[in-house]
C-alpha positions as CSV (number, residue, x, y, z in Angstrom):
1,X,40.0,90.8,14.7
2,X,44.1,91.1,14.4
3,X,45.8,93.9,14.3
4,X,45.8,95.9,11.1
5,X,48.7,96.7,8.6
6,X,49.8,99.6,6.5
7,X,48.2,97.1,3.8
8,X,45.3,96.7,5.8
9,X,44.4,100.6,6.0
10,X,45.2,101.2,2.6
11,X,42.4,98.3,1.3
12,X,39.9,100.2,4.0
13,X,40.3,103.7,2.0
14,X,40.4,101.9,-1.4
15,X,36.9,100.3,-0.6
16,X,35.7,103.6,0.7
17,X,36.5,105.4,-2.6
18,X,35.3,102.3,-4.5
19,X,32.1,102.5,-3.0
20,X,31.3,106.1,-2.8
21,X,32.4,106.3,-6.4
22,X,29.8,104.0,-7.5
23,X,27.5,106.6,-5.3
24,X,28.7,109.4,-6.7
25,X,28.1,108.0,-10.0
26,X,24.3,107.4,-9.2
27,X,24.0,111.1,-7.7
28,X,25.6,112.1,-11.1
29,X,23.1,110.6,-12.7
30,X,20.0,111.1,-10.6
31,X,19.9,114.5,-9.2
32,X,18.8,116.5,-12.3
33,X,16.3,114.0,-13.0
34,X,14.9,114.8,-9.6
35,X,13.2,118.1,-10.1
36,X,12.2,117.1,-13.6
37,X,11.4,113.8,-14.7
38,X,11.0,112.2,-11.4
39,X,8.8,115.0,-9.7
40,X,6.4,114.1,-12.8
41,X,5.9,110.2,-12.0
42,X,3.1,109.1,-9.6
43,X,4.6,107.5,-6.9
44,X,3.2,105.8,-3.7
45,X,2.4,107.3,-0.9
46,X,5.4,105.4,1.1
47,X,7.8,107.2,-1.0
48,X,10.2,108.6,1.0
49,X,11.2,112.7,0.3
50,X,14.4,113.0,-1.8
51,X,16.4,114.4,1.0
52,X,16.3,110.6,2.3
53,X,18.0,109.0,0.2
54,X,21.3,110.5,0.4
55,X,22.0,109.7,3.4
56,X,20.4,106.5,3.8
57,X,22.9,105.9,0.7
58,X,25.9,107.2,2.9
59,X,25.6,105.1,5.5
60,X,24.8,101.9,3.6
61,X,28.2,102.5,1.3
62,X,30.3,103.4,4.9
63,X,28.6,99.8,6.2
64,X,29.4,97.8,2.7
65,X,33.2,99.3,2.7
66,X,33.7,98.4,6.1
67,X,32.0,94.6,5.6
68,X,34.1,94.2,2.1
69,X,37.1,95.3,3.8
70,X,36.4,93.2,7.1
71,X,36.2,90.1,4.4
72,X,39.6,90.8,2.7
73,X,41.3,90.8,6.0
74,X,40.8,87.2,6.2
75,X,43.1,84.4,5.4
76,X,43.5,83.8,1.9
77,X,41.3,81.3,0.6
78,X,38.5,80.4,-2.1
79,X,35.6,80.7,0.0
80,X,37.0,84.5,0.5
81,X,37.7,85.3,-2.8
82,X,34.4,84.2,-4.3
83,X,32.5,86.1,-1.4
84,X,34.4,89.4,-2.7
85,X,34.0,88.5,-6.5
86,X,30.4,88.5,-5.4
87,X,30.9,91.5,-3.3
88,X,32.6,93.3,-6.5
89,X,29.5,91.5,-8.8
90,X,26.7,93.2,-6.9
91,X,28.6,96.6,-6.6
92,X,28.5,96.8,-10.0
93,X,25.1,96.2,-10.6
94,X,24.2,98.4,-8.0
95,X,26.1,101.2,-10.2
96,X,24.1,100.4,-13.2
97,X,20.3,101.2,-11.1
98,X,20.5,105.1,-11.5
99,X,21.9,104.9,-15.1
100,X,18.8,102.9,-16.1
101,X,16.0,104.6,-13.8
102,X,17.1,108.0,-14.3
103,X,19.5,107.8,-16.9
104,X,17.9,106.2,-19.7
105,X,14.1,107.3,-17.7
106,X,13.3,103.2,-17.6
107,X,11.9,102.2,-14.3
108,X,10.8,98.6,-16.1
109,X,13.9,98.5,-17.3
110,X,15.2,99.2,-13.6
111,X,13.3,96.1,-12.3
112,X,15.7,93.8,-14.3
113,X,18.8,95.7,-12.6
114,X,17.4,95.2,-8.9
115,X,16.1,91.6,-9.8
116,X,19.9,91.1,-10.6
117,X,21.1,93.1,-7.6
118,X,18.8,90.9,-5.1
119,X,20.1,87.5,-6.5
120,X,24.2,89.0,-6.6
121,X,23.4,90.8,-3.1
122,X,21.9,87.9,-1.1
123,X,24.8,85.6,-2.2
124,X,27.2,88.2,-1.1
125,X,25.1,88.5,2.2
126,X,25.3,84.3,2.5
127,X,28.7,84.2,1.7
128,X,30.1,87.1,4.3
129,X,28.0,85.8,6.7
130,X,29.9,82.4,6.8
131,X,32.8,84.0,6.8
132,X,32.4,86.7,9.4
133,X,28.8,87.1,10.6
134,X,29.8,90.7,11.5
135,X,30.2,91.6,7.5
136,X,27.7,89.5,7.2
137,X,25.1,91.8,9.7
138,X,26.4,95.0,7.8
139,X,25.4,94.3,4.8
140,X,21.5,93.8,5.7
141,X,20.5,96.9,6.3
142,X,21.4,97.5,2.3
143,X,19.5,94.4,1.5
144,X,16.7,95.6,3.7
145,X,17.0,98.6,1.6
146,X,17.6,97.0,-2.2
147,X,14.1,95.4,-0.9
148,X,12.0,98.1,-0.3
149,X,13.8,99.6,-3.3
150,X,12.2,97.1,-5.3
151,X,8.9,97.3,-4.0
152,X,9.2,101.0,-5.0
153,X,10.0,100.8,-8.1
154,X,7.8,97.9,-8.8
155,X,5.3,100.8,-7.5
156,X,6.6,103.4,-9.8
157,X,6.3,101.3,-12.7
158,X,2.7,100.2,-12.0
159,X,1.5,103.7,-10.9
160,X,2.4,105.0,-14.3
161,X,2.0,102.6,-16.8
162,X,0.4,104.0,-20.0
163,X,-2.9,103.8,-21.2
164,X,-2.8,101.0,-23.9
């Protein structure tokens, strides 16, 4: 990797507010609904405890900062570009999960967002990854994560359907 401008550092602590804003934004969101709404759901028994997920969260945002950044210090080109659009794509998506799961208290709903998450996340995972495997590697522990995510609320959505 070459050696790092002004420009360079400021792009690193952009992405890091950028992506701990959209976390903040889900904590917003999500934390009342934890002792209320979300302590009344059936979940499965691989549900991890609430304290979890914080700082799983933490360290996945640090890791996609770092790979988005690692990205944009590439040479200009298209192939880079399109791998952050995608980057920027799935971030945004991500920010829309808490909104709809604890927001609007939707976990079908929710499914939609992480089916939509999955597809804009493994592009961006295919794309860093030809660029610089390195970006590429830190962004799987978040799909790894997304994953299971799914799995849980696909879970949470079956363990509590109503009666019909």
């Amino acid at each position: 990797m070459q050696e790092v401008s002004a420009q360079g550092w400021l792009t690193l602590g952009f992405l890091l507010v950028l992506v701990f804003a959209v976390g903040w934004f889900g904590s917003f969101v999500t934390l009342p609904k934890i002792p209320t709404w979300y302590a009344g759901l059936t979940k499965p028994s691989f549900t991890p405890p609430p304290w979890v997920f914080g700082p799983a969260w933490s360290l996945l945002y640090l890791l996609m900062a770092i790979a988005a950044w690692r990205a944009w210090l590439l040479p200009e080109d298209p192939s880079r570009d399109a791998a952050l659009l995608w980057f920027a794509v799935q971030l945004a998506v991500n920010a829309a999960w808490s909104p709809v799961f604890f927001g609007m208290e939707r976990p079908d709903w929710a499914l939609a967002v992480l089916t939509a998450l999955l597809i804009s996340l493994s592009i961006t995972v295919i794309q860093f990854f030809k660029l610089d495997p390195m970006a590429g590697w830190m962004l799987v522990p978040y799909l790894a994560w997304v994953i299971f995510a799914t799995v849980l609320n696909i879970a949470i959505v079956t363990l509590n359907r109503s009666p019909r």
